[in-house]
N, C-alpha and C positions, 0 to 999 in steps of 0.2 A: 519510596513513592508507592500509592496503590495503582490499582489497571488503571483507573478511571482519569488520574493525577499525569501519567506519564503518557497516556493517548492524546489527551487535552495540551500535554508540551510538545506532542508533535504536531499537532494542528497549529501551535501558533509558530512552531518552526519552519514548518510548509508555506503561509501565510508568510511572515516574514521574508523569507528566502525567496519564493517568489515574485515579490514586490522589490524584492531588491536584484533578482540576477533576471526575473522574466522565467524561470525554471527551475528546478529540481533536481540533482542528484540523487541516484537510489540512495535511500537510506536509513539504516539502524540504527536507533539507541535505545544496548541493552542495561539491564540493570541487575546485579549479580548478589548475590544471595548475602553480601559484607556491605552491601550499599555503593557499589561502585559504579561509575557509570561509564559504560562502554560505547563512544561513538565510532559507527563504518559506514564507509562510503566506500560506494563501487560502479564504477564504472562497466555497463554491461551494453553491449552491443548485437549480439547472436542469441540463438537461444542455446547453443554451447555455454558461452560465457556466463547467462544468468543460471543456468543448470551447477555450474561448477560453483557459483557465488553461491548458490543456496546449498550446498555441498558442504562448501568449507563454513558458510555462517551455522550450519548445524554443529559440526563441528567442533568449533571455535566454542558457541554458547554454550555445549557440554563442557567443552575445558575449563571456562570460567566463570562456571557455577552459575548463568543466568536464571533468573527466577520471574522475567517480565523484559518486556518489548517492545517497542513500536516502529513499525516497520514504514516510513514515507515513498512513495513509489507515485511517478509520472507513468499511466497509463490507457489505453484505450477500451470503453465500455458501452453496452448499448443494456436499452431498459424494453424488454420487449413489449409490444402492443397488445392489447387486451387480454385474452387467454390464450394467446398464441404459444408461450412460450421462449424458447430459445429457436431461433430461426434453423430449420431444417441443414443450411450451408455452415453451419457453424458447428451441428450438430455431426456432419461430414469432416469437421479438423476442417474448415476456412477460416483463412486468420481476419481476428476482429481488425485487425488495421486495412482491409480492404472493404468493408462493411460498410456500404451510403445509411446506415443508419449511426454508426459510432458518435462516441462523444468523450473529447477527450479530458481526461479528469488526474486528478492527483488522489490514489489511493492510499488511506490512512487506518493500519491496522494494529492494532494492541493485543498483545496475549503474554497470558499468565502460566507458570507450570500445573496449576491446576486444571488447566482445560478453558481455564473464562476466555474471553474475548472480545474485543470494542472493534465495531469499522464503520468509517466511515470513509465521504468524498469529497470534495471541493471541483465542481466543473468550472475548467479553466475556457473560459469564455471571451473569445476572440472576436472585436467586432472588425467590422471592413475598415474602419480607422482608426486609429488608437493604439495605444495598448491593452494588451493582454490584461484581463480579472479572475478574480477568483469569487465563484458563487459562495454563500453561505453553505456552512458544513450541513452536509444531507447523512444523517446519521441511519445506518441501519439497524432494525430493529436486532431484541436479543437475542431474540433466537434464528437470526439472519445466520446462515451455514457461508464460511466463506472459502475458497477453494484455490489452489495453486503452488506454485513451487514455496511461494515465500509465505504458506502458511503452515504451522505444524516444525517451526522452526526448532521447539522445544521437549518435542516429544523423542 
């Protein structure tokens, strides 16, 4: 598969899954330098828990030769306002899940051994009756820098 080919099967795995449980499971599918393909799910609750998952998913993807990625992750994000920035209280380590601006999204990111990398979101959009949607995938651009435990999975 290329980046572009295995980011695109987890957008429609998020979408699917989704529509079918209402949520998301973290999760990986990597792809290993024989063409193999490697699905994990994990179960994370703490930010121990997600620290040791990206611990041993580093791990793991050196052991078996992964060469590409896409990582599906249920998470919370805010798009700051004008040229504000990042909110000064976030900026201080406040967690985004106490933030009356957040929004919560399904983060979809792709990377390669080379350095490339795709991300995008799907805002999981909740009305007061109903069910649960998912917005059109909001791609970021490519030289969008993306940051956290579960990036750099391959380096």
């Amino acid at each position: 598969m290329t980046l572009e080919e295995i980011f695109n099967h987890g957008v429609k795995a998020a979408t699917m899954l989704f529509h079918k449980q209402g949520t998301v499971m973290p999760m990986w599918i990597a792809e290993t330098a024989e063409g193999d393909i490697l699905p994990t799910i994990a179960k994370m609750e703490t930010t121990e828990q997600k620290d040791s998952v990206a611990k041993e998913l580093k791990k793991f993807f050196k052991e078996q030769n992964v060469v590409r990625y896409v990582s599906i992750l249920e998470a919370w994000s805010i798009e700051p306002k004008g040229n504000g920035g990042v909110p000064p209280s976030l900026q201080l380590g406040a967690s985004l899940a106490s933030h009356p601006d957040r929004r919560e999204i399904i983060a979809i990111q792709a990377e390669e051994v080379n350095k490339h990398e795709l991300c995008g979101v799907l805002y999981i959009l909740r009305p007061e009756y109903g069910e649960a949607t998912l917005s059109p995938l909001k791609r970021s651009p490519h030289d969008a820098l993306a940051e956290g435990r579960f990036v750099g999975l391959l380096s």
